[in-house]
mmCIF file as Biopython writes it, N, C-alpha, C and O atoms, coordinates in Angstrom:
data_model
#
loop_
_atom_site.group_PDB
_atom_site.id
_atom_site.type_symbol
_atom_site.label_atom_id
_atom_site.label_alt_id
_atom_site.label_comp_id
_atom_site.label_asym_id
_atom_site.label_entity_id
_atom_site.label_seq_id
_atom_site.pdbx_PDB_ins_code
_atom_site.Cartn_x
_atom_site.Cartn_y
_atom_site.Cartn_z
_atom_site.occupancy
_atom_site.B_iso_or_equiv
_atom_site.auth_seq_id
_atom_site.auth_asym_id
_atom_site.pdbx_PDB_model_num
ATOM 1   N N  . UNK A ? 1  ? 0.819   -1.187  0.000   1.0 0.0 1  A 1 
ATOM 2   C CA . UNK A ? 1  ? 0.000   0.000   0.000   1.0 0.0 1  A 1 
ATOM 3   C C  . UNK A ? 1  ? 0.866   1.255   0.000   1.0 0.0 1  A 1 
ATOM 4   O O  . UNK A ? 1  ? 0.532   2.182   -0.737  1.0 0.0 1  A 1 
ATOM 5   N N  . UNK A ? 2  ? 1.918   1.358   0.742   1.0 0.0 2  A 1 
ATOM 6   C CA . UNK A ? 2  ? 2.780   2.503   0.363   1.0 0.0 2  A 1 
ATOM 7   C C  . UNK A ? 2  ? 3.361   2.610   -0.505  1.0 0.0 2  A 1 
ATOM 8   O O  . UNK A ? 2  ? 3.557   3.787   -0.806  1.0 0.0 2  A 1 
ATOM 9   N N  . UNK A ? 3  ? 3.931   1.658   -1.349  1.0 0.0 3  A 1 
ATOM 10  C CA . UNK A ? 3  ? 4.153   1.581   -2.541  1.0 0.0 3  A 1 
ATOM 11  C C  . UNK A ? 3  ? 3.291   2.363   -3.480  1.0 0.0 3  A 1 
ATOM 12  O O  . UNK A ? 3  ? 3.774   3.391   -3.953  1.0 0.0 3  A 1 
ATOM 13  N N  . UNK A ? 4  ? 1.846   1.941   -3.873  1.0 0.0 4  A 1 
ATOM 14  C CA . UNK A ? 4  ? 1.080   2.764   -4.685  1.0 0.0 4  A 1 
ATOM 15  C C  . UNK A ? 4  ? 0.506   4.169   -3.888  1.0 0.0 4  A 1 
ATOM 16  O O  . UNK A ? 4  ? -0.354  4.849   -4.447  1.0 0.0 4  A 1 
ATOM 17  N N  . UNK A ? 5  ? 0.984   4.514   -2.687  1.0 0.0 5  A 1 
ATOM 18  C CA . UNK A ? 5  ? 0.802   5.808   -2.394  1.0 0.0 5  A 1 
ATOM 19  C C  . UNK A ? 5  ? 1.958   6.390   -2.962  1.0 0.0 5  A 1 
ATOM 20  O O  . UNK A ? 5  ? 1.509   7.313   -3.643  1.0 0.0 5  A 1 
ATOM 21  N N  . UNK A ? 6  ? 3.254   6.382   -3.081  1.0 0.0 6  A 1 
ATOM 22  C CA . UNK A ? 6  ? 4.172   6.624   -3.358  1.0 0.0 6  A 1 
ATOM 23  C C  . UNK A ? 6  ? 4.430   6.615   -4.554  1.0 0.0 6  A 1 
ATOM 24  O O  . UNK A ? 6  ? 5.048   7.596   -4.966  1.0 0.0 6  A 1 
ATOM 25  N N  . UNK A ? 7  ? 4.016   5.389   -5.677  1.0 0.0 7  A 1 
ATOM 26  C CA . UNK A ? 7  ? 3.588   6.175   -6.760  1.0 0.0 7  A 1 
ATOM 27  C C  . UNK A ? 7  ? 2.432   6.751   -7.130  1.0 0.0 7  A 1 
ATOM 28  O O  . UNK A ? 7  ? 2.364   6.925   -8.347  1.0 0.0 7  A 1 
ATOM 29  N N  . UNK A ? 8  ? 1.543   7.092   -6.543  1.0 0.0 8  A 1 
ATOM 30  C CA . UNK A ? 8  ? 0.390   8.225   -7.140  1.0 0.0 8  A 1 
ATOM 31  C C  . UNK A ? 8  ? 1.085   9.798   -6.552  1.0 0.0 8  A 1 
ATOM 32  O O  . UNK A ? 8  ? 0.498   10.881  -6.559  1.0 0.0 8  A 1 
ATOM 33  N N  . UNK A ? 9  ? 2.123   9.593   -6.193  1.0 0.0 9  A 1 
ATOM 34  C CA . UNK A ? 9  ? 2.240   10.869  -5.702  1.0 0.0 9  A 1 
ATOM 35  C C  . UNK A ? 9  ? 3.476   11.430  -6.194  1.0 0.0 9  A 1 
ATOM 36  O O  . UNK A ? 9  ? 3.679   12.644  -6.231  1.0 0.0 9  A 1 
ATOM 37  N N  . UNK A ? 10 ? 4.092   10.780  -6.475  1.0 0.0 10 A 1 
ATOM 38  C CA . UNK A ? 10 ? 5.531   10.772  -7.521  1.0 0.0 10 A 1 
ATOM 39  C C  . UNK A ? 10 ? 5.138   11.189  -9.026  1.0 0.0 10 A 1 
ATOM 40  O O  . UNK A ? 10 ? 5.746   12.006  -9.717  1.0 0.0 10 A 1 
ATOM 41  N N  . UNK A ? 11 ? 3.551   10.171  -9.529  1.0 0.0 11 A 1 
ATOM 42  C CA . UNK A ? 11 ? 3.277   10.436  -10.592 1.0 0.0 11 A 1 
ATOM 43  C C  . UNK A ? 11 ? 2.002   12.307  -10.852 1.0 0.0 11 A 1 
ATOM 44  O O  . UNK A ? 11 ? 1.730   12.989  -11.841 1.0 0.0 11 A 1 
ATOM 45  N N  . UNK A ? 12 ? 1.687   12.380  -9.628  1.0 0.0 12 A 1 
ATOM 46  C CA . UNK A ? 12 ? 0.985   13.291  -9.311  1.0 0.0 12 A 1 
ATOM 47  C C  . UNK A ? 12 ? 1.710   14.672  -9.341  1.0 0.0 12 A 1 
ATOM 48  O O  . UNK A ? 12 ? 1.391   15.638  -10.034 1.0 0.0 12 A 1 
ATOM 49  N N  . UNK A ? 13 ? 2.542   14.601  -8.631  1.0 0.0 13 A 1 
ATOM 50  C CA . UNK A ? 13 ? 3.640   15.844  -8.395  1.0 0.0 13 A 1 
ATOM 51  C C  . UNK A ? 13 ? 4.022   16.113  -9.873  1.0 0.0 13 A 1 
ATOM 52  O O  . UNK A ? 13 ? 3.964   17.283  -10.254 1.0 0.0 13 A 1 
ATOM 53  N N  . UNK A ? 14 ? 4.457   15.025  -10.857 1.0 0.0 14 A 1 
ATOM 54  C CA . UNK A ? 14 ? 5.348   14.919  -11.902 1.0 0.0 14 A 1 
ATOM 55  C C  . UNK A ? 14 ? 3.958   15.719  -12.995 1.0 0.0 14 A 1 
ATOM 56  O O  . UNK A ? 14 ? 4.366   15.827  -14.151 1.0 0.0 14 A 1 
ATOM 57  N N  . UNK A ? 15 ? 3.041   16.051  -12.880 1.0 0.0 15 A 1 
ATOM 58  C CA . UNK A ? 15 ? 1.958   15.879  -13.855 1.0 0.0 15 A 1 
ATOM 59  C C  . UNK A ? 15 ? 2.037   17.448  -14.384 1.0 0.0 15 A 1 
ATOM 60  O O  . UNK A ? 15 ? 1.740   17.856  -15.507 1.0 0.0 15 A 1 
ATOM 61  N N  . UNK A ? 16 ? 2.484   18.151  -13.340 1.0 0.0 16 A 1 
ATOM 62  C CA . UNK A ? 16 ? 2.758   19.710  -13.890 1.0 0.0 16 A 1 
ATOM 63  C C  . UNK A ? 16 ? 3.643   20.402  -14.585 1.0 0.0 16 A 1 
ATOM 64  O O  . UNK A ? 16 ? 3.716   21.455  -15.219 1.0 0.0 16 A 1 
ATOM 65  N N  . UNK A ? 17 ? 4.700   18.939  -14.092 1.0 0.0 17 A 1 
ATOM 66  C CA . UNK A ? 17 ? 6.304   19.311  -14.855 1.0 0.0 17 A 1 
ATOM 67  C C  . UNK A ? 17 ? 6.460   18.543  -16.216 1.0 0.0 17 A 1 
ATOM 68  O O  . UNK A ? 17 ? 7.477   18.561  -16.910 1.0 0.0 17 A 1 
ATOM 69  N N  . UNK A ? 18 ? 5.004   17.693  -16.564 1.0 0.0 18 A 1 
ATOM 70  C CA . UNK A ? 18 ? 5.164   16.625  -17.942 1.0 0.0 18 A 1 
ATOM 71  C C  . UNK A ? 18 ? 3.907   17.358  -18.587 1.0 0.0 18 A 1 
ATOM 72  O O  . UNK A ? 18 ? 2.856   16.717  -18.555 1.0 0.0 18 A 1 
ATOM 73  N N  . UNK A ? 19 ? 3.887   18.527  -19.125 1.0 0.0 19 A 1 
ATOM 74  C CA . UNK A ? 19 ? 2.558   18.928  -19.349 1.0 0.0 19 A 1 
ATOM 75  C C  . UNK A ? 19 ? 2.482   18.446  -20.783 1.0 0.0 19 A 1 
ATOM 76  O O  . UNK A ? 19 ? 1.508   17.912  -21.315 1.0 0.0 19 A 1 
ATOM 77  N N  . UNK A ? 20 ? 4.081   18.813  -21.522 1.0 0.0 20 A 1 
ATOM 78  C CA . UNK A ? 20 ? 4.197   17.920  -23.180 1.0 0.0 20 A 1 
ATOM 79  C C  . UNK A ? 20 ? 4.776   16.993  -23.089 1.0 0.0 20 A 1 
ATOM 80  O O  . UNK A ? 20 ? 5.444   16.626  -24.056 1.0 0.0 20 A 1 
ATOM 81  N N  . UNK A ? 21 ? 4.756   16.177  -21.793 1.0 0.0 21 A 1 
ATOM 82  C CA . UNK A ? 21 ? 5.497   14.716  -21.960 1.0 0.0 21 A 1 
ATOM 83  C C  . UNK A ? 21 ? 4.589   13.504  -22.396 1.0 0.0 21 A 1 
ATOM 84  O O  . UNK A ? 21 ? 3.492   13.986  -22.678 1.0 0.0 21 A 1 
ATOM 85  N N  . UNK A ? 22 ? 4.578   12.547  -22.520 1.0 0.0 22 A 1 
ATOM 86  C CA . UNK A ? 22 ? 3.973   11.615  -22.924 1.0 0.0 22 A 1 
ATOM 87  C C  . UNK A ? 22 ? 4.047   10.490  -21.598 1.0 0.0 22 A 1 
ATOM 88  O O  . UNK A ? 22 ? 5.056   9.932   -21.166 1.0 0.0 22 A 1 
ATOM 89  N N  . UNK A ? 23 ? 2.613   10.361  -21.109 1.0 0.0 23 A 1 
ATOM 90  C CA . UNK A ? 23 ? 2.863   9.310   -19.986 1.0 0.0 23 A 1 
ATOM 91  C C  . UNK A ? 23 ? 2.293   7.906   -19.781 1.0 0.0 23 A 1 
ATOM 92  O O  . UNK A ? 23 ? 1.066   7.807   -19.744 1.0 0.0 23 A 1 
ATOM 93  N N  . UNK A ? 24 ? 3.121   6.697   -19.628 1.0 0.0 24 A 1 
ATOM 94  C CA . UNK A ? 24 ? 2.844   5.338   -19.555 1.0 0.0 24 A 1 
ATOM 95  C C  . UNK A ? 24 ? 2.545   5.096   -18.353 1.0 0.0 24 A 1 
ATOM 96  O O  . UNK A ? 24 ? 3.482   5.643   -17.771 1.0 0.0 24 A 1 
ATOM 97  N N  . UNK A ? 25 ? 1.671   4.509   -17.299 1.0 0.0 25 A 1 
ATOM 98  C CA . UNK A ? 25 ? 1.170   3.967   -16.639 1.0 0.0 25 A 1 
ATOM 99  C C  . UNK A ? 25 ? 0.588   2.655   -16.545 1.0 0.0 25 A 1 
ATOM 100 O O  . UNK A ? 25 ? -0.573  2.268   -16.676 1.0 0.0 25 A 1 
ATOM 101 N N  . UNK A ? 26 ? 2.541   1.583   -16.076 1.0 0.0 26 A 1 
ATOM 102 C CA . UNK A ? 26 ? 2.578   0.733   -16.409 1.0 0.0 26 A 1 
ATOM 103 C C  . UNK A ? 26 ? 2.235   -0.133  -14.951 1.0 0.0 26 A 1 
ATOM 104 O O  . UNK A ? 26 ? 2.645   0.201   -13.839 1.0 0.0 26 A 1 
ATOM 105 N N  . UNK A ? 27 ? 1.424   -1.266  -15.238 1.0 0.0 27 A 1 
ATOM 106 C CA . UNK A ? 27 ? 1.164   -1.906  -13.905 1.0 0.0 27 A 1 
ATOM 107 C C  . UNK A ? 27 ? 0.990   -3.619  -14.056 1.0 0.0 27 A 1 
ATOM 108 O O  . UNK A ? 27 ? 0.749   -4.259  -15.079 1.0 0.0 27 A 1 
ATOM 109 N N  . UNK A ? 28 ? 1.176   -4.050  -12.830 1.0 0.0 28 A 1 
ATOM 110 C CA . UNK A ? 28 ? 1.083   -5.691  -12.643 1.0 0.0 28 A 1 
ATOM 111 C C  . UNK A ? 28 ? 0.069   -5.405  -11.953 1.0 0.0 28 A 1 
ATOM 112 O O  . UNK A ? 28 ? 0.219   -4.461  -11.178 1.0 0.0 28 A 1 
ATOM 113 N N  . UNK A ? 29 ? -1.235  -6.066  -11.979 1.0 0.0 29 A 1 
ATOM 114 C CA . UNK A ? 29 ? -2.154  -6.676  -11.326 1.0 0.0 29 A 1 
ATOM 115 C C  . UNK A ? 29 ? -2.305  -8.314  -11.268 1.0 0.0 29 A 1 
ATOM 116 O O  . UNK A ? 29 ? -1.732  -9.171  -11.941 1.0 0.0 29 A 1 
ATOM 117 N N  . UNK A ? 30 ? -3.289  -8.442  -10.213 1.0 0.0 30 A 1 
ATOM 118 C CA . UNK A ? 30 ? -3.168  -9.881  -10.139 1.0 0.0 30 A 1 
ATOM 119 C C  . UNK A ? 30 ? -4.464  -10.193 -10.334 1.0 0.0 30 A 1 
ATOM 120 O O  . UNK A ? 30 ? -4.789  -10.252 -9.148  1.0 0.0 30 A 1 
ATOM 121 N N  . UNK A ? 31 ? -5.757  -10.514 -11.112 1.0 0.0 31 A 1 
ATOM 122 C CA . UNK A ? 31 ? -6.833  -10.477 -11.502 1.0 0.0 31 A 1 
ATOM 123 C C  . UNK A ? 31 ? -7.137  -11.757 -11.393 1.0 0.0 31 A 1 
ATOM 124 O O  . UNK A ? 31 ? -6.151  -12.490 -11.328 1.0 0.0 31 A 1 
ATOM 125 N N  . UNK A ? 32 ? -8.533  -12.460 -11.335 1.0 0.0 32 A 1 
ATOM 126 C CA . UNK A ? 32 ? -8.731  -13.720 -11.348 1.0 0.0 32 A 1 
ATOM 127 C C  . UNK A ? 32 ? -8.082  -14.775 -10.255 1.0 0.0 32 A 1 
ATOM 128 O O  . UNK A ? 32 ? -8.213  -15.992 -10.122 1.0 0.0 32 A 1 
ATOM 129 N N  . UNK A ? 33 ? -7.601  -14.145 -9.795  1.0 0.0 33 A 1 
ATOM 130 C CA . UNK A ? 33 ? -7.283  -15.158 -8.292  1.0 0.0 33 A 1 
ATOM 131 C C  . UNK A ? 33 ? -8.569  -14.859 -7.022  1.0 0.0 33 A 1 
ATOM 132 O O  . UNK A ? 33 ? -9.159  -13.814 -6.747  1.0 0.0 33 A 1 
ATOM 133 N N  . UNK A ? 34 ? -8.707  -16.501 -6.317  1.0 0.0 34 A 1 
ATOM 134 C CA . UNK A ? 34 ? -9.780  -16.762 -5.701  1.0 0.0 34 A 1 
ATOM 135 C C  . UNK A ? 34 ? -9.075  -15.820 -4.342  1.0 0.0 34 A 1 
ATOM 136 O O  . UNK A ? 34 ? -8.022  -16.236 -3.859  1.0 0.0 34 A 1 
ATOM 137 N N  . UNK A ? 35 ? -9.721  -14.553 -3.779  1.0 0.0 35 A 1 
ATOM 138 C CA . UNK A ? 35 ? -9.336  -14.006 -2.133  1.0 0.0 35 A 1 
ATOM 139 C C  . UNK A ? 35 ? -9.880  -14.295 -1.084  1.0 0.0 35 A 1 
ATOM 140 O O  . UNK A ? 35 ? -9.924  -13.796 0.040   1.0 0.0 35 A 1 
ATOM 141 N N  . UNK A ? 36 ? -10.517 -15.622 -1.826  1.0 0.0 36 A 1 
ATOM 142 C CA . UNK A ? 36 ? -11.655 -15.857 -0.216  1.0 0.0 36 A 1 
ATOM 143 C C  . UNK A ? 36 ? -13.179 -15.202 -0.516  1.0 0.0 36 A 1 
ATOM 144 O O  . UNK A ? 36 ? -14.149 -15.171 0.241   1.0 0.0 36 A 1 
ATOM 145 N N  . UNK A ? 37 ? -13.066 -14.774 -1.665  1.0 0.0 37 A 1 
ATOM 146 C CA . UNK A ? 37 ? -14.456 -13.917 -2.141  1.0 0.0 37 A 1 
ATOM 147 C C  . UNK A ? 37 ? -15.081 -14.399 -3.547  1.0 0.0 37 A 1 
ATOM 148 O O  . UNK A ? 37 ? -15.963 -14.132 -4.363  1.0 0.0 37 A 1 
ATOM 149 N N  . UNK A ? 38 ? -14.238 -15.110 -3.329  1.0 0.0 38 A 1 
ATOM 150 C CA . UNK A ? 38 ? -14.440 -15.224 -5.329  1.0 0.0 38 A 1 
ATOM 151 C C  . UNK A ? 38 ? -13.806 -15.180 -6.155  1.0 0.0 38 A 1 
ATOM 152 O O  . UNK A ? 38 ? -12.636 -15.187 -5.772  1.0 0.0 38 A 1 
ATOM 153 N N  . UNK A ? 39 ? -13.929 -15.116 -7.569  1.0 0.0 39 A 1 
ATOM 154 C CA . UNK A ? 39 ? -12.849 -14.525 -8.359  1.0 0.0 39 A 1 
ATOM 155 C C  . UNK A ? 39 ? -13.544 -12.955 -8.876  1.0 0.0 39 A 1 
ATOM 156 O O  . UNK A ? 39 ? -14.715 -12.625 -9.060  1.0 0.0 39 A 1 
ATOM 157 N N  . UNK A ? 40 ? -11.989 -12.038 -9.033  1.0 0.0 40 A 1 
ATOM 158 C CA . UNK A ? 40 ? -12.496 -10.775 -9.235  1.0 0.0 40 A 1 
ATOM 159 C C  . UNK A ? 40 ? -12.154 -10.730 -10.762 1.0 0.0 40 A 1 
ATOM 160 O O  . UNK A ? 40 ? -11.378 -11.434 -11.409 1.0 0.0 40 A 1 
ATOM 161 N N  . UNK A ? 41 ? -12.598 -10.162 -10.974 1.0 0.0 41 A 1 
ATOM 162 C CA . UNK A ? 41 ? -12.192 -8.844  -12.650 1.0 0.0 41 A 1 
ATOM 163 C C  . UNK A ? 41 ? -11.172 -8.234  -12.660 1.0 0.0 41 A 1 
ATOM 164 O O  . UNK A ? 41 ? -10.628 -8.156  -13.762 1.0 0.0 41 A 1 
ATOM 165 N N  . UNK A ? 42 ? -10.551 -7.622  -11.594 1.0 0.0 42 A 1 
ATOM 166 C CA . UNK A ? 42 ? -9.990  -6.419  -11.724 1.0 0.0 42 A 1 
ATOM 167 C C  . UNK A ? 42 ? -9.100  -6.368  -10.686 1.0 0.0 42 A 1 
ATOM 168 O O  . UNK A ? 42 ? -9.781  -6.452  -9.665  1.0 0.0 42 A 1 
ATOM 169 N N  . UNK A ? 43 ? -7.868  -6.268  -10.382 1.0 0.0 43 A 1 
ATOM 170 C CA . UNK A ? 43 ? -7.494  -6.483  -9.092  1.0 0.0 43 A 1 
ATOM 171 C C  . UNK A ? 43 ? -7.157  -4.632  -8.680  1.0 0.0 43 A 1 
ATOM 172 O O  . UNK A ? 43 ? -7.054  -3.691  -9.467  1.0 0.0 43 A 1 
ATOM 173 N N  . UNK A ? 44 ? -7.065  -4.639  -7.340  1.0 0.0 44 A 1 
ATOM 174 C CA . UNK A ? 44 ? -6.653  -3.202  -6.967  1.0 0.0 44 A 1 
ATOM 175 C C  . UNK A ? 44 ? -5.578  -2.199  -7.791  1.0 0.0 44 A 1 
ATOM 176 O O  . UNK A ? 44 ? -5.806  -1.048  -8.161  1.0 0.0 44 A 1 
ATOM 177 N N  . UNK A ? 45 ? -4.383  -2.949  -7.961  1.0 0.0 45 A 1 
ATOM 178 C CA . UNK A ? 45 ? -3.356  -2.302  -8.739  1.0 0.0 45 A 1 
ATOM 179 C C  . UNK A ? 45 ? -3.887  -1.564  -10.151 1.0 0.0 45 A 1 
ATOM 180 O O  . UNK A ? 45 ? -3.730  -0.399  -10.516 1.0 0.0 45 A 1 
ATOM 181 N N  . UNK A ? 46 ? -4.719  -2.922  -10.944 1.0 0.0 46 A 1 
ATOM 182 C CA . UNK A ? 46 ? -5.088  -1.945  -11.947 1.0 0.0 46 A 1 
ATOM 183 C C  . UNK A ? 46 ? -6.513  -1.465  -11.864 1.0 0.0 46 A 1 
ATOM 184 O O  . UNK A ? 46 ? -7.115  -1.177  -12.898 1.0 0.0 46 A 1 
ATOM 185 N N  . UNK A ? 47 ? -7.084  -1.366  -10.668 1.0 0.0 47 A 1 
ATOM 186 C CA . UNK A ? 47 ? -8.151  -0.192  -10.523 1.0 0.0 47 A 1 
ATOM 187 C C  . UNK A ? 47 ? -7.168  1.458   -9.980  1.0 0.0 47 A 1 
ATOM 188 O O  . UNK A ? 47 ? -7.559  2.584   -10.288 1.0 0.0 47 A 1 
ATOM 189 N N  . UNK A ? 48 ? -6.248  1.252   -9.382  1.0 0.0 48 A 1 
ATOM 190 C CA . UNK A ? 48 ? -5.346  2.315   -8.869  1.0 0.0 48 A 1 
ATOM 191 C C  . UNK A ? 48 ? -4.702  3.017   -10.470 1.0 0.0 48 A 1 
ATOM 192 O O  . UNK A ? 48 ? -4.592  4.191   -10.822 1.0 0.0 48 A 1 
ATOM 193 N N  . UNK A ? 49 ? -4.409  1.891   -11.094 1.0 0.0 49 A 1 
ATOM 194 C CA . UNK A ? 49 ? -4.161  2.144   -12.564 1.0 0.0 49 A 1 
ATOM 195 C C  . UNK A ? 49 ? -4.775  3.459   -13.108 1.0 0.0 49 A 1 
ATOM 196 O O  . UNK A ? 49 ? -4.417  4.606   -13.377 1.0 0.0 49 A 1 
ATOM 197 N N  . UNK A ? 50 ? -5.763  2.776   -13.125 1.0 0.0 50 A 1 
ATOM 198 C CA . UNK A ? 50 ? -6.843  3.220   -14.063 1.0 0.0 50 A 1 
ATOM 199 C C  . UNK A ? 50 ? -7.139  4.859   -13.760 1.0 0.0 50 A 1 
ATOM 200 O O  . UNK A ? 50 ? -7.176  5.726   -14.634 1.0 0.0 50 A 1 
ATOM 201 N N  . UNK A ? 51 ? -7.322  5.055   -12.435 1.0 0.0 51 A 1 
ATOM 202 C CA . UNK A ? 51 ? -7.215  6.228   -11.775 1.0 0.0 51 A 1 
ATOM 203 C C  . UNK A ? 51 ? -5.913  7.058   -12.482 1.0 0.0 51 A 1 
ATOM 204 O O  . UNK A ? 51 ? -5.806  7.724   -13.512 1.0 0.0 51 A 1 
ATOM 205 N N  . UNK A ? 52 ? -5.146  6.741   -11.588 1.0 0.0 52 A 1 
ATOM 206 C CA . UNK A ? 52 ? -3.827  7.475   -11.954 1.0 0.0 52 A 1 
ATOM 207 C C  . UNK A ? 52 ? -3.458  8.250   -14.307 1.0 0.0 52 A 1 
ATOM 208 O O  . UNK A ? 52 ? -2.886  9.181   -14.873 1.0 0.0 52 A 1 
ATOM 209 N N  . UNK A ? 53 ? -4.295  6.992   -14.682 1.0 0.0 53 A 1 
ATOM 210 C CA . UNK A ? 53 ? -4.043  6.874   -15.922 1.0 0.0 53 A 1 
ATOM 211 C C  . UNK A ? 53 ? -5.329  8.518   -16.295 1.0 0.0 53 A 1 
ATOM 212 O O  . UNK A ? 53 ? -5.017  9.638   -16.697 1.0 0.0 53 A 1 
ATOM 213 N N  . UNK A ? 54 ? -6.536  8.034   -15.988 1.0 0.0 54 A 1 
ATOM 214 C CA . UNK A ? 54 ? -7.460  9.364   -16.077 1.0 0.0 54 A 1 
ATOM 215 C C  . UNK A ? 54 ? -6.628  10.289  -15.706 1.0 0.0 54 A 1 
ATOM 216 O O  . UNK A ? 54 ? -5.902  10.833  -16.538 1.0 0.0 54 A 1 
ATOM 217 N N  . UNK A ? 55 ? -6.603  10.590  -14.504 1.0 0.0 55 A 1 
ATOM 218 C CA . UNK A ? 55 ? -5.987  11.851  -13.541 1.0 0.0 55 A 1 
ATOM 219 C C  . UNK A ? 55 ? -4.901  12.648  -14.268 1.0 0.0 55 A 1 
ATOM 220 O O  . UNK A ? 55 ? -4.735  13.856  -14.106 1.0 0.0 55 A 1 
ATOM 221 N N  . UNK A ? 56 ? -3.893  11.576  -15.399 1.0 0.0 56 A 1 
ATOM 222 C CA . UNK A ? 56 ? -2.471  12.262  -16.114 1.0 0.0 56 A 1 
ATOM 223 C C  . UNK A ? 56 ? -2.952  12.416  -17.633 1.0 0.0 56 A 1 
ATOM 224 O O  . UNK A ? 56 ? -2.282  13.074  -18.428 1.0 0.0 56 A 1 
ATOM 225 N N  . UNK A ? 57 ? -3.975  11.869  -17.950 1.0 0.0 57 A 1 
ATOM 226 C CA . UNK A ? 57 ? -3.740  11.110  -19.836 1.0 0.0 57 A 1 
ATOM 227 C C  . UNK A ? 57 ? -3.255  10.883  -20.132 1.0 0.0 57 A 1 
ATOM 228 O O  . UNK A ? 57 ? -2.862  11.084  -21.281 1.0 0.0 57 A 1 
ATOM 229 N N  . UNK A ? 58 ? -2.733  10.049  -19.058 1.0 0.0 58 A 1 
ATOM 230 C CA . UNK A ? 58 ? -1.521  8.474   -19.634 1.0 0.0 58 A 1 
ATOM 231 C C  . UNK A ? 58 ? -2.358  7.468   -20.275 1.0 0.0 58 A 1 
ATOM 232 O O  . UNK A ? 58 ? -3.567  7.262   -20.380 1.0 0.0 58 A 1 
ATOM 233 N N  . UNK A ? 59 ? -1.015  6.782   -20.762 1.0 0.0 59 A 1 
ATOM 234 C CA . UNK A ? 59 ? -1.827  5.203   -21.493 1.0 0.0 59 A 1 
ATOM 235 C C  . UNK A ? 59 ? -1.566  4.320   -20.795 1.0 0.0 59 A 1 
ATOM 236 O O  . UNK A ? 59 ? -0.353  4.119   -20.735 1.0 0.0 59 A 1 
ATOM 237 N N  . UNK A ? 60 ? -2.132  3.706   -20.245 1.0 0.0 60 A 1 
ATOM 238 C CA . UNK A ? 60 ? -2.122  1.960   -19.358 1.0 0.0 60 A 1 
ATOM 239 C C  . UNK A ? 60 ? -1.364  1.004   -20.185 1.0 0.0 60 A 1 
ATOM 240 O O  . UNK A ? 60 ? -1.621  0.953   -21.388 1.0 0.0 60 A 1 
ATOM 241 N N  . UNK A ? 61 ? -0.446  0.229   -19.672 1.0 0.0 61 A 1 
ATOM 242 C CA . UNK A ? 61 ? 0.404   -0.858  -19.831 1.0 0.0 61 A 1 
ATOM 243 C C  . UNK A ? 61 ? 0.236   -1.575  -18.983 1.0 0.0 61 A 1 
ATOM 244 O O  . UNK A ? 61 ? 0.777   -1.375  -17.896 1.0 0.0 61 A 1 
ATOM 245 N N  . UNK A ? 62 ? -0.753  -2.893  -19.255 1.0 0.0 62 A 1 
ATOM 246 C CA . UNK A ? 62 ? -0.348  -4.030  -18.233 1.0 0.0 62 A 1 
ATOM 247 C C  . UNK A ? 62 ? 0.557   -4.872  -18.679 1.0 0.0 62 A 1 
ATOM 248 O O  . UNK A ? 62 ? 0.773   -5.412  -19.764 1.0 0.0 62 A 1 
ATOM 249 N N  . UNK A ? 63 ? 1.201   -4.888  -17.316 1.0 0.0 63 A 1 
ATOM 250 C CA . UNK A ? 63 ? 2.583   -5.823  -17.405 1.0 0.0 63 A 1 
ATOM 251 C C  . UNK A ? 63 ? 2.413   -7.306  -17.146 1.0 0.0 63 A 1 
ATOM 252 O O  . UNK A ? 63 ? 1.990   -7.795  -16.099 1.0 0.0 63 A 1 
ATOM 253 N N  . UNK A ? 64 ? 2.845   -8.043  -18.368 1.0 0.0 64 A 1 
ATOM 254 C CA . UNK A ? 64 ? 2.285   -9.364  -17.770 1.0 0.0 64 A 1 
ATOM 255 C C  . UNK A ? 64 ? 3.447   -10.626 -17.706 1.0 0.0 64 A 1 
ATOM 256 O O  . UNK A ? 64 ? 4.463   -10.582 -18.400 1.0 0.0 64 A 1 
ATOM 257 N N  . UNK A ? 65 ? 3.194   -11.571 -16.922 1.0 0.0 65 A 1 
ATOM 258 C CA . UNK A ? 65 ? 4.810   -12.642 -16.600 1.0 0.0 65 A 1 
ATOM 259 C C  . UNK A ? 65 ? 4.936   -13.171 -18.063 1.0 0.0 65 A 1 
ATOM 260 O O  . UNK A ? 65 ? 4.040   -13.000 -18.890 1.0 0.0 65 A 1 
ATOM 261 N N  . UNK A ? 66 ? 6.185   -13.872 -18.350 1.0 0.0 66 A 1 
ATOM 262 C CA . UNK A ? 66 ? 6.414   -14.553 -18.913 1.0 0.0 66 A 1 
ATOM 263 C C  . UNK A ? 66 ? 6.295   -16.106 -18.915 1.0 0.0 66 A 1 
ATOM 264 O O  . UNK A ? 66 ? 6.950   -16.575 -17.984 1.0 0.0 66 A 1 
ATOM 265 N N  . UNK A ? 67 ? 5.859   -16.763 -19.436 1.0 0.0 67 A 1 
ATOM 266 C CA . UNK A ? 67 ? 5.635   -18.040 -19.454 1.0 0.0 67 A 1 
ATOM 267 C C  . UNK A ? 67 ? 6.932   -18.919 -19.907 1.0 0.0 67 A 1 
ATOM 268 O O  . UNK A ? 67 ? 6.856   -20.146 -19.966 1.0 0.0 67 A 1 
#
């Protein structure tokens, strides 16, 4: 959790100083794993994503393992 406070706020701060930059908002989520609830859609990381991505008009990159 401090982790993604730390980047929304790194990427937040940065948003005034990238006004003609171009921004990627790249993330690992973990989606489809059972938490004791079910299986989800969407895991937190890339709902935090998604946010952060509106908030800059960045483009989303999910990062995914290699097989």
């Amino acid at each position: 959790m401090k982790r993604i406070i730390l980047i929304l706020l790194t990427i937040l701060m940065g948003v005034t100083m990238a006004a003609e930059k171009k921004i990627l908002v790249a993330y690992y989520s973990r989606a489809d794993e059972n938490y004791g609830v079910g299986t989800i859609t969407k895991g937190n990381t890339e709902i935090i994503a998604e946010m952060i991505a509106k908030k800059t008009g960045g483009t989303l990159l999910h990062v995914e393992p290699a097989k």
